[in-house]
N, C-alpha and C positions, 0 to 999 in steps of 0.2 A: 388641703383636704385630700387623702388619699381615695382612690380611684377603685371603688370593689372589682377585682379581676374577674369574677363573672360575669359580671355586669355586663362589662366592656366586651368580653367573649360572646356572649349573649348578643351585642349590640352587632356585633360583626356580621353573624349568620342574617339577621332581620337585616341588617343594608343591602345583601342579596336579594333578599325576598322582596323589601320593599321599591328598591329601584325596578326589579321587572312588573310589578304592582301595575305600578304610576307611569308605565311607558317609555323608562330610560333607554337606551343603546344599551345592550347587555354588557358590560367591564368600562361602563364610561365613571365617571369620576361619582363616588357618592361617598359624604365622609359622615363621620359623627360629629355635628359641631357643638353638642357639649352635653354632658352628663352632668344633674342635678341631682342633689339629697332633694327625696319629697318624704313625707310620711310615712315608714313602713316597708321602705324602697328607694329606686332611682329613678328618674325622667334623665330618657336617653335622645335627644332631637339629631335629623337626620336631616342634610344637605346635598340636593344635586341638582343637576341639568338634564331636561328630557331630551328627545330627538329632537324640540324647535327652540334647542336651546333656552329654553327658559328656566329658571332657580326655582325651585320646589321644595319645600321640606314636609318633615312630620314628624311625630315624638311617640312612644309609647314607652311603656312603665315596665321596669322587672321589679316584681315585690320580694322582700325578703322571702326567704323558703321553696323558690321559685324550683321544678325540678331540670332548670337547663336544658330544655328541650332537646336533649341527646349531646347537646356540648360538649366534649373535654377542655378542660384548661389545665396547660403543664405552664408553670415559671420556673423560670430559670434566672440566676443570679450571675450576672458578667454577661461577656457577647460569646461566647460558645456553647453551643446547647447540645451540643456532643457529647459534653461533659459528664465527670459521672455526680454531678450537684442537682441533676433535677430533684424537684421537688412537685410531684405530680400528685393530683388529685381530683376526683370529679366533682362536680358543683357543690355536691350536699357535702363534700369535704372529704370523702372518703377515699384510699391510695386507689391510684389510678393501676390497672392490671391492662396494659398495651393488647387489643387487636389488629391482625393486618388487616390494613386497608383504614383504620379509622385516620380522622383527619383531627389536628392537635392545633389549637390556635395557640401562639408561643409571642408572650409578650413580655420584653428581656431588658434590660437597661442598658442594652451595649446595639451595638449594630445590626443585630437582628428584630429589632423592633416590629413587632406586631406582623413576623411571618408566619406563613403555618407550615405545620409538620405533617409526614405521614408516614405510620407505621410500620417496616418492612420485617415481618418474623422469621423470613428467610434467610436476611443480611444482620437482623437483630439492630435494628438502630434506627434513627429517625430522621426521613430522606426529606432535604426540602424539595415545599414546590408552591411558593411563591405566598402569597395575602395579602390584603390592602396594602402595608409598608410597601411589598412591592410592585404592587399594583400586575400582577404576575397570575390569573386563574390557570386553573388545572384541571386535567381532567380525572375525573372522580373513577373513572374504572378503564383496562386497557381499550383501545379501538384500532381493530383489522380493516386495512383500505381493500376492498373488490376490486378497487380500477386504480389506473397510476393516475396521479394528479399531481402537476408541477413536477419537481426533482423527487417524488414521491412515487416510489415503486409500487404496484398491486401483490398485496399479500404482506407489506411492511406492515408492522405491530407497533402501534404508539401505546408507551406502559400508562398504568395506573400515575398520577403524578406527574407527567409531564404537561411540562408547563407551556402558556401560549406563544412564549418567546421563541421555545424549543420546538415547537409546533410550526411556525412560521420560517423558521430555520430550514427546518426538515422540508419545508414546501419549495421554499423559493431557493437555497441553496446547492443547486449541484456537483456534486462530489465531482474534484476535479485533483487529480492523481498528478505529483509533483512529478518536472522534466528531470531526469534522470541519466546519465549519462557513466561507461563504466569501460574502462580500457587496460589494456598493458603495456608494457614497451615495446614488449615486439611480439607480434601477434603475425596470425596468416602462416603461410607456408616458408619452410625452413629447410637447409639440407640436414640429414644427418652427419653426425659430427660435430654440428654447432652445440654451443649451451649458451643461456641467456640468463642472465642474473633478473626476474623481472622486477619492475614497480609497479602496483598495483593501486589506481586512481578510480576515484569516484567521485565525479560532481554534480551537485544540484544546480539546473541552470532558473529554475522554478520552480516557486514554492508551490504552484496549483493552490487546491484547498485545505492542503494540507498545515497543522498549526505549528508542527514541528517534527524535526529528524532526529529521533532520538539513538539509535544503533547503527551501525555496520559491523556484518558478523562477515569477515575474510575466507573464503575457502580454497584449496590449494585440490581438484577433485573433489570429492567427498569428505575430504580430511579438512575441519575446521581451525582455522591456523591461530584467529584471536576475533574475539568481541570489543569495538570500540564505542563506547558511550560518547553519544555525539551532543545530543539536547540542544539542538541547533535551532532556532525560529529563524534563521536567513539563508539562504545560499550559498555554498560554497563548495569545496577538494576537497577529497580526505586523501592519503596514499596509504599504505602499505609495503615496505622494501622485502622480501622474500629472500629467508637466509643462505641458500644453495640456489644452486642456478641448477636452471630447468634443461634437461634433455631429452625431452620424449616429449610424446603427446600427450597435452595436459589442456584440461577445461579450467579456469579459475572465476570464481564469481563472487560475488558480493549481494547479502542479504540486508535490505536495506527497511527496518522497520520505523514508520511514521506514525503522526498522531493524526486522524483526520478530525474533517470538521465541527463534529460530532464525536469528539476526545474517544472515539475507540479505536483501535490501534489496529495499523496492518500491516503488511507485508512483501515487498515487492524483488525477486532473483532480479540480477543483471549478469551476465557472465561473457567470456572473452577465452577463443583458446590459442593457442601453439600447435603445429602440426609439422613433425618432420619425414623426410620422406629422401632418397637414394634417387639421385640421378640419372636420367637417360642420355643416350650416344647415336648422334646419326651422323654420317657423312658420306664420303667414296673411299671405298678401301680395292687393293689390287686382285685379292686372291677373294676365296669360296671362302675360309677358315681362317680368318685374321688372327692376331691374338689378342691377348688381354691386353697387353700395352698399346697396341694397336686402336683399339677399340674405345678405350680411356680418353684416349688422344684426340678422339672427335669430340666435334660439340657438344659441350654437355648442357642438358635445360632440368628442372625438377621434375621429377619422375608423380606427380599427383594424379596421371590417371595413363592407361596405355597407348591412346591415340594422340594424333596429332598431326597437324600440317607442316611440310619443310622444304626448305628449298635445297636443292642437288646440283651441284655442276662436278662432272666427272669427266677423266678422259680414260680411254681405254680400261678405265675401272665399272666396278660394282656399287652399287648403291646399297646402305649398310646401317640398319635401324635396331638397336640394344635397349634393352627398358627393364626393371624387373618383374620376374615372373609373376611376384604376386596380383601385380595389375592385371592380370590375365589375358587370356590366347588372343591374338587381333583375330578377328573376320572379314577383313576389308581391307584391300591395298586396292587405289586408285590415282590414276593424273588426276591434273586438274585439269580437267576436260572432262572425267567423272570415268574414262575408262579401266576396266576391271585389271589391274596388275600382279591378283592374288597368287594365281598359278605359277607367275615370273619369279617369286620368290622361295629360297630355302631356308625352312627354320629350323633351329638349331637352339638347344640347352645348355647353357654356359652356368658356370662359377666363379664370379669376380668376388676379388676383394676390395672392400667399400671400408674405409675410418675403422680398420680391423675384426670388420665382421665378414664372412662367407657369405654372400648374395647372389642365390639364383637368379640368371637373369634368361630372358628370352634372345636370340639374336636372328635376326630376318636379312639374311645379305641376298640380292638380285643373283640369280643363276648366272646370265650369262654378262659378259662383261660389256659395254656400252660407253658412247659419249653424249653428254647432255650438260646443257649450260641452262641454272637456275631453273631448274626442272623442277615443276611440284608435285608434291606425293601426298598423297592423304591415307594416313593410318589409320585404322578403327577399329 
């Protein structure tokens, strides 16, 4: 005997009503245990368990003609209700005309069995959000939290439709941002002159809460080099080889888009750069005016900022400190003892040639000429 689809729709709504009736747990288990032809109509009886656990039933009547107490009923044919096969109509039989917000009981022959539907005229389609099949309530309109509770931030929007699953989710699950890790081959400080061919690495060492990694978008500066479709639910490398090699100052990073726990997607940079930079010269030289060969010839250390500490042993020489201009003017020559040696010294504007570029540089040689063994100097 086939099953009147109002009926049953009908029966759906009254097992809500009636389970808080009678004292139930609000979404505790209440089924239909069976729909009867009576005269005129159906007897629809209703089964559950209170809060003292005990089995409770009761039945009432839809009579023919009934007007569905606001009901919709949409059937659908198959397990996809997506489809364009609905065949919607309300009670009294007449095409059903979709508003947002209503709620659709959808009872299907395929896997969707006895879920419901709800209306979204802004997406145009029909969003689930759970029903007896899956034992899944919803919430009937959106609700704004005033205060954070659990992983639940204040001022977070739970939509129309979201389900208790998704609800419990949202409370108890903390959004926890995958360990991320992003490098190059040779990063940090560099002389000028060099070039580096780089590889470019990204690894996840933790998924966090995240469900998956779906992109890494390469950049070379500002300049986007390639997008790789990752769709990763585990851990892992990705690299990058970079078709010319790098020589200058260059930032490279990597955009790395995930799914969170809550399938909305985000966003996280990592980046990594290169920094080259021209040489400093300190040592003992003989005269006021060394030369450039002269000057070349001492220690050389990476020129990343103009100060610095050194050690000196001279004989009857000069002490002799070269760096380039750009780092700009020192203010500060002292021992280390902290005594002032600024006056002690002559500065002087020089023009070295550097990996054949022209580079101003500063040159600071000691006025008068001195012996000192492992002497220190503090630049600044």
């Amino acid at each position: 005997m086939a099953i009147d689809v109002k009926t049953l729709a009908l029966s759906k709504k009254y097992t809500k009503d009636t389970a808080e009736e009678f004292g139930a747990v609000k979404g505790a288990p209440c089924t239909v245990k069976s729909v009867t032809e009576i005269e005129g109509g159906h007897r629809v009886t209703l089964e559950w368990k209170n809060s003292q656990d005990v089995t409770q039933s009761t039945y009432f009547d839809v009579m023919d003609g009934a007007d569905g107490n606001g009901i919709y009923v949409a059937y659908v044919v198959g397990s996809t209700p997506y489809a364009d096969d609905w065949l919607s109509f309300t009670s009294s039989g007449e095409p059903l005309t979709p508003t947002d917000g209503e709620i659709y009981v959808v009872i299907s022959e395929g896997d969707y069995e006895n879920l419901m539907f709800r209306w979204d005229a802004t997406e145009e389609e029909y969003i689930g959000v759970g029903g007896s099949g899956s034992g899944d309530a919803a919430l009937e309109s959106a609700v704004t939290s005033n205060t954070a509770v659990g992983a639940i931030a204040s001022g977070t929007t739970l939509a129309q439709g979201t389900t208790f699953t998704e609800f419990v989710q949202k409370l108890l699950i903390q959004e926890v941002a995958p360990t991320i890790s992003f490098s190059i081959s040779k990063s940090g400080n560099v002389e000028v002159g060099d070039s580096y061919t780089e590889t470019l690495t990204l690894a996840v060492t933790a998924m966090g809460s995240a469900k998956k990694i779906k992109t890494i978008a390469w950049y070379e500066g500002s300049t986007l080099l390639q997008t790789d479709t990752v769709d990763s639910t585990t851990t892992g490398s990705w690299t990058y080889v970079m078709a010319t090699a790098t020589t200058e100052n260059t930032t490279f990073k990597a955009v790395v888009t995930y799914t969170k726990s809550d399938d909305n997607d985000t966003s996280v940079t990592k980046t990594a750069s290169i920094s080259f930079y021209y040489k400093k010269f300190y040592g003992g030289v003989s005269d006021l005016d060394p030369s450039e060969a002269t000057v070349e010839a001492l220690t050389g250390v990476l020129g990343t900022a103009k100060g610095g500490t050194y050690s000196f042993t001279v004989t009857a020489g000069r002490i002799c400190y070269a760096y380039p201009k750009s780092l700009g003017a020192l203010t500060s020559i002292k021992d280390g003892n902290g005594f002032s040696l600024f006056d002690s010294f002559t500065r002087t504007e020089q023009s070295y040639t550097q990996h054949g570029n022209t580079v101003a540089y500063y040159r600071y040689v000691l006025t008068d000429a001195t012996t000192v063994s492992s002497y220190s100097v503090v630049f600044a």
